[in-house]
C-alpha positions as CSV (number, residue, x, y, z in Angstrom):
1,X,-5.6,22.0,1.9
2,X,-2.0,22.3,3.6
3,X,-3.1,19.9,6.0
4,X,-4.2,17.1,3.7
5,X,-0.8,17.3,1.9
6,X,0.4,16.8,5.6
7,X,-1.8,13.7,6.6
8,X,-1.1,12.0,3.1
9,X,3.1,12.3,3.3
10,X,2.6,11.0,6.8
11,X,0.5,8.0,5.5
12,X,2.9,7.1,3.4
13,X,2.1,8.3,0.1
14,X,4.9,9.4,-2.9
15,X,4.1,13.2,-3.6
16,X,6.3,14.6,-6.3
17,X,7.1,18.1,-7.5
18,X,6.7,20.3,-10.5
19,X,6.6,24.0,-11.0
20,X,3.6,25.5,-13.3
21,X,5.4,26.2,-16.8
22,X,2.9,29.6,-16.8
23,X,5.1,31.1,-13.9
24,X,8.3,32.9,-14.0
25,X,10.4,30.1,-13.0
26,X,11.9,31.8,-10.1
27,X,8.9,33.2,-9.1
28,X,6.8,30.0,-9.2
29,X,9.4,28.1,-7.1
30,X,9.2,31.0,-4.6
31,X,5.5,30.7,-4.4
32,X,5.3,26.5,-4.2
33,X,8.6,26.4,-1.7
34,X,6.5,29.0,0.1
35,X,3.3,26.7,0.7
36,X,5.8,23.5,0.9
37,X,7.7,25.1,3.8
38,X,4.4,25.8,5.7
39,X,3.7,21.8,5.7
40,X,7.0,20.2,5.3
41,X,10.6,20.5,6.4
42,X,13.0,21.0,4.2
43,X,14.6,17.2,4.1
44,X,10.7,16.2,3.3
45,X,10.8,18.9,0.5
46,X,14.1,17.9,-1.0
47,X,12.8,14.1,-1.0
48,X,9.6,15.3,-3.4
49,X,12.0,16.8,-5.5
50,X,14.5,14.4,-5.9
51,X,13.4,10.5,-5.4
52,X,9.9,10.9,-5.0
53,X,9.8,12.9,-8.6
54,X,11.7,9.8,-9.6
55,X,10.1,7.1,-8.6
56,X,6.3,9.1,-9.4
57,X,8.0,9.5,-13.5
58,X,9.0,5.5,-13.4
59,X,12.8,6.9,-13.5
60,X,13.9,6.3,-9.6
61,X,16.6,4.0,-11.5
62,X,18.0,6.5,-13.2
63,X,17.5,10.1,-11.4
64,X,17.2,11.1,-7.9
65,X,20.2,10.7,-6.1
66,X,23.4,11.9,-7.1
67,X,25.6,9.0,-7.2
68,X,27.9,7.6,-9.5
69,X,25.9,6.2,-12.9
70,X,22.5,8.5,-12.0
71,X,21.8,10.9,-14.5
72,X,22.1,14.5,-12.5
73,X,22.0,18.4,-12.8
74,X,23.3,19.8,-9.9
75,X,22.9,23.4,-8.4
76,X,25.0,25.1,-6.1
77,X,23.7,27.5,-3.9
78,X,24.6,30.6,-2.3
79,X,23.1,29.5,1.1
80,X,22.4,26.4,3.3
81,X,19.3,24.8,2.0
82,X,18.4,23.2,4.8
83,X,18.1,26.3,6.7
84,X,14.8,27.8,4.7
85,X,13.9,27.7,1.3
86,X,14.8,31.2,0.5
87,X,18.1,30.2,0.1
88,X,17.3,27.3,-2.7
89,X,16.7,31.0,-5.1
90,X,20.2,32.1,-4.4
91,X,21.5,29.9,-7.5
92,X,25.6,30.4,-7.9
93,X,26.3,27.5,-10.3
94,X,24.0,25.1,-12.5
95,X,25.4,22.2,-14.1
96,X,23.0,20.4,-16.7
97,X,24.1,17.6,-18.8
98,X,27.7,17.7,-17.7
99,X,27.5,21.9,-19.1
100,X,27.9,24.7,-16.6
101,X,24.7,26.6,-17.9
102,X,24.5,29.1,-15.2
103,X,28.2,30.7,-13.5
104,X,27.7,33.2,-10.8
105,X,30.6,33.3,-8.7
């Protein structure tokens, strides 16, 4: 229930975040930001996908943030993201492993 995600975050507790591998990717984003954005603002959702994915996989030393010496893919969006999850499916520019793997400019 939405509202049990809800009272948990507030207690405190790490959630993380991972899309079903049985979905079109774009598509099961769409459908989990959907439900996220009904409980959570979009800084809260950015922090279960970032450090709170992290620190839930024992790897908030090494991913998470994007600083210098973190491992990090970035993605650049067509969009601001913290203005509504539609626009974290408006993908320009994906970067993974140092490799431009996605160039939509």
């Amino acid at each position: 229930m939405p509202v049990n995600a809800r009272t948990v975050w507030d207690a405190g507790v790490v959630l993380g975040y991972c899309t079903d591998t049985n979905y079109n990717p774009k598509a099961g984003l769409d459908h989990e930001l959907k439900l996220l954005n009904v409980m959570f603002s979009m800084w809260d959702i950015i922090k279960m996908m970032g450090p709170n994915t992290a620190s839930y996989i024992q790897m908030g030393d090494q991913l998470g943030k994007l600083e210098p010496g973190m491992l990090a893919d970035i993605v650049l969006l067509d969009g601001d993201p913290l203005e509504g999850y539609w626009n974290w499916l408006k993908t320009k520019v994906v970067v993974k492993g140092g490799v431009v793997v996605v160039e939509k400019r």
